[in-house]
C-alpha positions as CSV (number, residue, x, y, z in Angstrom):
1,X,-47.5,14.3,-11.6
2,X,-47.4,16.2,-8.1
3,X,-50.8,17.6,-6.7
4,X,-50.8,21.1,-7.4
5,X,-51.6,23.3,-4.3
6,X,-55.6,25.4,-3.7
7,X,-53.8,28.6,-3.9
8,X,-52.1,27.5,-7.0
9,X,-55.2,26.1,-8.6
10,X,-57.1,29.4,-7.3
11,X,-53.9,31.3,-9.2
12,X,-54.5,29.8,-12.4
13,X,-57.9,30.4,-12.4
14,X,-57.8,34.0,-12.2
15,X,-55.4,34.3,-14.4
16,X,-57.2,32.3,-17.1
17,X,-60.2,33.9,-16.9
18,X,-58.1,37.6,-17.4
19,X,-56.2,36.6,-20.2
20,X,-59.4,35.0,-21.8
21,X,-61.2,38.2,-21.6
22,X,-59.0,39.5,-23.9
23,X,-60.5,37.2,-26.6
24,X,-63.3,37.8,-28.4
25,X,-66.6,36.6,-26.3
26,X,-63.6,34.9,-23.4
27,X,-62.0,32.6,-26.1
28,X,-63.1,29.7,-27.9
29,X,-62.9,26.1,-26.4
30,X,-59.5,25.8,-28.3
31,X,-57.8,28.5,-26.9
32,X,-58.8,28.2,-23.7
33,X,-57.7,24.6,-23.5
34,X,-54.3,26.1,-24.8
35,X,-53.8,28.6,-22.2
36,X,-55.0,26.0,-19.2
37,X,-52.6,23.3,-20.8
38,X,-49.7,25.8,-20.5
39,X,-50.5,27.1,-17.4
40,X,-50.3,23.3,-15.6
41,X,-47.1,22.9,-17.4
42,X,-46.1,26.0,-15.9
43,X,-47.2,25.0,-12.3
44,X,-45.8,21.6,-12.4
45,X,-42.6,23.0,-13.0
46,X,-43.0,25.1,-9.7
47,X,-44.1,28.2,-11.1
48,X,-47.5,29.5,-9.0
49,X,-47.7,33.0,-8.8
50,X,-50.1,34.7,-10.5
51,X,-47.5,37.2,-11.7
52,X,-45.5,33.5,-13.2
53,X,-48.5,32.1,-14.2
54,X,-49.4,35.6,-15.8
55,X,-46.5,35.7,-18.0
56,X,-46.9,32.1,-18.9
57,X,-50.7,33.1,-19.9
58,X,-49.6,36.4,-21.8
59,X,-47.1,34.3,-23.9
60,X,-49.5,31.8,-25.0
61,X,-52.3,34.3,-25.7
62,X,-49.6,36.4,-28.2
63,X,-48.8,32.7,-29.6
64,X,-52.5,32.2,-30.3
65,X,-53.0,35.5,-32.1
66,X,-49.8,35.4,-33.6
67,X,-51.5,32.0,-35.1
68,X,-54.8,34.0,-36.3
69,X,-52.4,36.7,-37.7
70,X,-53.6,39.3,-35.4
């Protein structure tokens, strides 16, 4: 697994924390491990902007409520 760069790490941070927000209380343990685990996916594949990472984060949030039929 390559080292993921500051700035990326930095990236996926901020966009974590503003897609979290958009859950009740900034998401449950769950959810937030399911965003974060697709977001290193994301970056390991080469994909570090936050406007990537935000569309990576977007899509996973819409999965989760899709799951809690919201």
């Amino acid at each position: 697994m390559p080292e993921l760069s500051e700035r990326t790490k930095a990236n996926m941070d901020v966009v974590l924390e503003e897609t979290c927000r958009q859950l009740p209380h900034g998401g449950d343990h769950d959810s937030r491990k399911f965003i974060a685990e697709r977001l290193i996916e994301a970056a390991q594949a080469g994909h570090s902007t936050l406007g990537e990472l935000g569309i990576i984060a977007r899509r996973a949030l819409a999965e989760i409520l899709a799951k809690r039929g919201e």
